[in-house]
C-alpha positions as CSV (number, residue, x, y, z in Angstrom):
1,X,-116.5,32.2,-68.9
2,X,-116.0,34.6,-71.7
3,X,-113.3,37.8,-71.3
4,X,-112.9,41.0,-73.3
5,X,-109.7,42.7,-71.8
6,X,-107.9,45.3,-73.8
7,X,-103.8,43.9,-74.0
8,X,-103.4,47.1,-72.4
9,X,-104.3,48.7,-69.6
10,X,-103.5,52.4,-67.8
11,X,-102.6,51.3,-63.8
12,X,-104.9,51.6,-60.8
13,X,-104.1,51.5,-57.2
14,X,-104.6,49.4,-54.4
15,X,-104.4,47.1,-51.8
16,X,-104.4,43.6,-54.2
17,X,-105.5,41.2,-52.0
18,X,-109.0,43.3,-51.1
19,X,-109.2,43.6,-55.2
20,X,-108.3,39.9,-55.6
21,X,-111.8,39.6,-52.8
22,X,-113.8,41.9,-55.1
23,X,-113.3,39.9,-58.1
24,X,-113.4,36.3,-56.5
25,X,-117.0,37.3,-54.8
26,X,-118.2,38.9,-58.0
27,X,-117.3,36.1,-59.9
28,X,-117.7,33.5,-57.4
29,X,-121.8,34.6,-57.2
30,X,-122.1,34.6,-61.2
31,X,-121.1,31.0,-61.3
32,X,-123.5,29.8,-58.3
33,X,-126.3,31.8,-59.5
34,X,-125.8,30.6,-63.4
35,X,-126.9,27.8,-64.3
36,X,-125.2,25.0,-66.4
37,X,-125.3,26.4,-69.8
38,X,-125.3,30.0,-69.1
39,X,-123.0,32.4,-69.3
40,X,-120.5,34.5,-67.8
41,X,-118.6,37.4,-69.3
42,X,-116.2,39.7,-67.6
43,X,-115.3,42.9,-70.2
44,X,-113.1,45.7,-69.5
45,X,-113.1,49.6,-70.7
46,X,-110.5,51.9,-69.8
47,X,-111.0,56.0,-70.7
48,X,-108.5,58.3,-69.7
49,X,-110.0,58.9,-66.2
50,X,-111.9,55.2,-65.1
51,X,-111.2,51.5,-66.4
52,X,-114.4,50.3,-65.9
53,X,-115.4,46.5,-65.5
54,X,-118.6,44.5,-66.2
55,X,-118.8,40.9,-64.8
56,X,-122.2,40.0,-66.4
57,X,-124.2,36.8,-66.2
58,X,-127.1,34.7,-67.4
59,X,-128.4,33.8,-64.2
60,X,-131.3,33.7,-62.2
61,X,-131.0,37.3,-61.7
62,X,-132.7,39.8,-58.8
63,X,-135.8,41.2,-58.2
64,X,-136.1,44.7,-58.9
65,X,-137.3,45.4,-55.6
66,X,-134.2,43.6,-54.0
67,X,-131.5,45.8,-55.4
68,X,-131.3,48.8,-53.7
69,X,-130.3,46.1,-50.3
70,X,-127.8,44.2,-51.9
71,X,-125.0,46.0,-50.2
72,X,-127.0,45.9,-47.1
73,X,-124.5,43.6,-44.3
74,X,-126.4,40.0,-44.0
75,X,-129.1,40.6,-46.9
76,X,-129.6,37.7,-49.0
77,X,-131.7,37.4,-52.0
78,X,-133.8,34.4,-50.9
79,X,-135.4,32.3,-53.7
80,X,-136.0,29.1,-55.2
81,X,-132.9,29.4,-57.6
82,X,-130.4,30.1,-54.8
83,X,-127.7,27.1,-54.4
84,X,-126.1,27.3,-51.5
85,X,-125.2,30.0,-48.9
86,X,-123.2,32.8,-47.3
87,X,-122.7,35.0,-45.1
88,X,-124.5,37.7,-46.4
89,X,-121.5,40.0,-46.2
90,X,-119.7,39.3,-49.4
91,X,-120.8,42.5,-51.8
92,X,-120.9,45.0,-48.5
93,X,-117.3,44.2,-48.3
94,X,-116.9,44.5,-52.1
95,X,-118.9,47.7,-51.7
96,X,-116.2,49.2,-49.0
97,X,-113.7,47.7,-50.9
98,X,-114.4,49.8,-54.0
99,X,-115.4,53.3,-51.8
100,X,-111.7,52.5,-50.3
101,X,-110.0,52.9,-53.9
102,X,-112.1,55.9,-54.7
103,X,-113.9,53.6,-57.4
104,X,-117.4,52.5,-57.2
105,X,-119.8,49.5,-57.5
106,X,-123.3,49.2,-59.0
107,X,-125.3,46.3,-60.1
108,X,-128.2,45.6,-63.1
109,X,-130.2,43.1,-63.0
110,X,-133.6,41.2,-64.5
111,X,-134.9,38.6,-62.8
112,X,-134.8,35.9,-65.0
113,X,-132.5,37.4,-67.6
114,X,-129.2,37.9,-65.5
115,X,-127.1,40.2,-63.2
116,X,-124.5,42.6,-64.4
117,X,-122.1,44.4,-61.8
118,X,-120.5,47.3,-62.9
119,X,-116.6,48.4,-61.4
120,X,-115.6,51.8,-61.8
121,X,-111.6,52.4,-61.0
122,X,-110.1,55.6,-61.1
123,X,-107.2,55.8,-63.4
124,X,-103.6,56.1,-62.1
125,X,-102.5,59.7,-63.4
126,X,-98.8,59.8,-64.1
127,X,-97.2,63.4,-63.4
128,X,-93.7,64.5,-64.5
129,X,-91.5,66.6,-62.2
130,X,-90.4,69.8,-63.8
131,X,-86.7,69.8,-64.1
C-alpha cells in the first residue's frame, strides 16, 4: 500500500470510531478484491473548504452497470474474482457515515482496471470572537 498525505492537514469533525469504520471497509475491500501484485494507494487533498481522499486500487474492479447499487443495504458484486464474503452492509454504512459528517462518498470504477472511492470532508472553519 502506497500513501500520499500532505504533513499537514486543516481539522474535520466527527465521531472517530464511525471514521475509523469508513476507512477500515474502504481499505479492507481494496485488499480482498486486489490481487497479489496489485496495488493500493490511498492520497489525500485538502482545499480550503474539503480534504478530499482517494483510496484507489488495481483490482478486479465493478461493472459499470453495478455501480449505481453499491450503496444499496445487502448488494453484493457477485463474480468470479470475489474472495470471500460479507454482509453486504459495509459501504451503506460508510455511505451514512459520510452524509452524517456532511461529507460525501463516490466510487469509479473499470472492471478489470480497478476501483477508486472518492471521500469528500468538509473542512473545520476556525472563527475568532471579536473582542
Amino acid at each position: 500500500m502506497k500513501a500520499d498525505i500532505p504533513e499537514h492537514l486543516p481539522d474535520i469533525w466527527g465521531d472517530e470510531e464511525s471514521l475509523v469504520r469508513v476507512f477500515t471497509n474502504l481499505i479492507g475491500n481494496a485488499t480482498k478484491f486486489t490481487p497479489e501484485g496489485g496495488n493500493i494507494m490511498v492520497g489525500v487533498q485538502p482545499n480550503s473548504h474539503y480534504i478530499t481522499v482517494r483510496i484507489s486500487d488495481t483490482g478486479y474492479g465493478i461493472p459499470s452497470d453495478k455501480l449505481s447499487l453499491l450503496f444499496e443495504p445487502f448488494f453484493k458484486v457477485n463474480g468470479q474474482n470475489e474472495r470471500g464474503s460479507g454482509s453486504g452492509l459495509g459501504l451503506t454504512f460508510c455511505k451514512k457515515i459520510m452524509e452524517s459528517h456532511q461529507g460525501d462518498i463516490t466510487v469509479m470504477s473499470k472492471e478489470g482496471e480497478g476501483t477508486t472511492f472518492v471521500l469528500e470532508f468538509p473542512v473545520q472553519m476556525h472563527t475568532e470572537e471579536a473582542s
